[in-house]
C-alpha positions as CSV (number, residue, x, y, z in Angstrom):
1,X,30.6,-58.7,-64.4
2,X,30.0,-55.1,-65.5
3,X,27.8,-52.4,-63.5
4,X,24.4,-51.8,-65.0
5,X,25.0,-48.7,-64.4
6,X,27.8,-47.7,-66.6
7,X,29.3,-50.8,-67.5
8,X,32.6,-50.4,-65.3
9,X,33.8,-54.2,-64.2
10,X,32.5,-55.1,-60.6
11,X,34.6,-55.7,-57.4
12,X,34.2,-58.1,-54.6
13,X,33.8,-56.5,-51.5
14,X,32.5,-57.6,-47.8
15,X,29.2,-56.4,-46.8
16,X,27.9,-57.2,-43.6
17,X,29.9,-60.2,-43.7
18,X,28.1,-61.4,-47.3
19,X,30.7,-61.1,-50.1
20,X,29.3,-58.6,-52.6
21,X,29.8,-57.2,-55.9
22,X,30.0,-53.2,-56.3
23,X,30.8,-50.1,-59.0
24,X,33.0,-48.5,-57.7
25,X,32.4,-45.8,-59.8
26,X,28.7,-45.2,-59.0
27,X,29.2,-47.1,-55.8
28,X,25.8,-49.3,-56.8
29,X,26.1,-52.7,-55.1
30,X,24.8,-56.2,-56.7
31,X,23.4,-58.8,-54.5
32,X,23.0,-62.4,-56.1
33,X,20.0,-64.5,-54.8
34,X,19.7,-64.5,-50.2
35,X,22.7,-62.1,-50.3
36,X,20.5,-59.1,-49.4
37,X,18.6,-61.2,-46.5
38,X,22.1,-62.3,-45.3
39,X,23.5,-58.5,-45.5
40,X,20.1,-57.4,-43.4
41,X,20.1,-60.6,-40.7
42,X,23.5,-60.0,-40.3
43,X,23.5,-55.9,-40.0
44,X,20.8,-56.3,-37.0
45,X,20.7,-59.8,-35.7
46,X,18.0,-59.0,-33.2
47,X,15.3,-58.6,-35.8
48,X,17.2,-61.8,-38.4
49,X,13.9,-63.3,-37.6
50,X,11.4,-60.6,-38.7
51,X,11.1,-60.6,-42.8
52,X,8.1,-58.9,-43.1
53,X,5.9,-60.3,-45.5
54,X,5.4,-57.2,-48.0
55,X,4.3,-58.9,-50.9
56,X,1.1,-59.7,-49.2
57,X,-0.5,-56.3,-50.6
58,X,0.1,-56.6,-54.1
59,X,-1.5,-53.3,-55.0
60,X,1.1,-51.2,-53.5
61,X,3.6,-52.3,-55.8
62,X,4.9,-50.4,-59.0
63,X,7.1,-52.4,-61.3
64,X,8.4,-51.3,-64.3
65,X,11.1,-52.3,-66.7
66,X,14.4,-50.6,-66.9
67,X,16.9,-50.3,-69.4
68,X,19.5,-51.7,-67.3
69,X,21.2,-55.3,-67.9
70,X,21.6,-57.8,-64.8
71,X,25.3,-58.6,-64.6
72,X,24.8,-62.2,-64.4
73,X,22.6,-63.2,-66.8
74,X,22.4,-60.1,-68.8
75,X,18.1,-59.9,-68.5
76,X,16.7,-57.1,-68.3
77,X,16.1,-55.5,-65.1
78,X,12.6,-54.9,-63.5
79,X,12.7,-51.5,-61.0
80,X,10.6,-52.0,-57.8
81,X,9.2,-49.8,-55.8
82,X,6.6,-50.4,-52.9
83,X,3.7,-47.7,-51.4
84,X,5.3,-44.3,-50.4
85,X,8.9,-45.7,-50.1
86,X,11.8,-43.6,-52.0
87,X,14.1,-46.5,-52.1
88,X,13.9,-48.5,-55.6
89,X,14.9,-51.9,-56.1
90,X,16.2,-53.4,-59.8
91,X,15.4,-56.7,-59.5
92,X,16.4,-59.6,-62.2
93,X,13.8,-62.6,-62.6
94,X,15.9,-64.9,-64.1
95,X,18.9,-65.6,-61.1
96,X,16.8,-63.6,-59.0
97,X,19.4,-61.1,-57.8
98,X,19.3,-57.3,-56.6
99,X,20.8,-53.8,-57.7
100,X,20.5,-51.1,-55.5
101,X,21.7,-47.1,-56.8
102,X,24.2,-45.2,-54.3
103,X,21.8,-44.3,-51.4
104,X,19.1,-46.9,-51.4
């Protein structure tokens, strides 16, 4: 799989006990489908049972398409970003999985 970032090859890495790919050039890390749930219940397993449901309030979403590649399916990705929140997400509709940048 290669980084939609700068298309270095991915490595498999542990997470938070959830087996991960990563850059590790721009340190990005790719999440296929429930990884990023699994990472988060798994970081803080008193809260595992509070997934807030966010998409709820459609309206303070901003999507918008990227020119970035998914790694699995090679889609095109779809940046998310909710309300006043700095972190984005690229997200990939087809397999449903998750980039996050260095720092988000």
């Amino acid at each position: 799989m290669e980084c939609p970032n700068d298309g270095k090859n991915l490595e498999r890495v542990l997470f938070h006990n959830v087996e991960v790919d990563y850059c590790p050039k721009c340190l990005g890390i790719w999440f296929d489908k429930d990884e990023f749930r699994l990472a988060k219940d798994d970081k803080d397993k008193d809260i595992n049972w509070l997934d807030i449901d966010l998409w709820r309030d459609k309206s303070k979403f901003k999507v918008s398409r990227l020119d970035k590649h998914c790694p699995i399916d090679r889609a095109g990705l779809t940046e998310v970003k909710y309300d006043e929140a700095k972190t984005k997400v690229d997200f990939c509709k087809m397999c449903q999985g998750i980039w996050l940048d260095r720092g988000e």
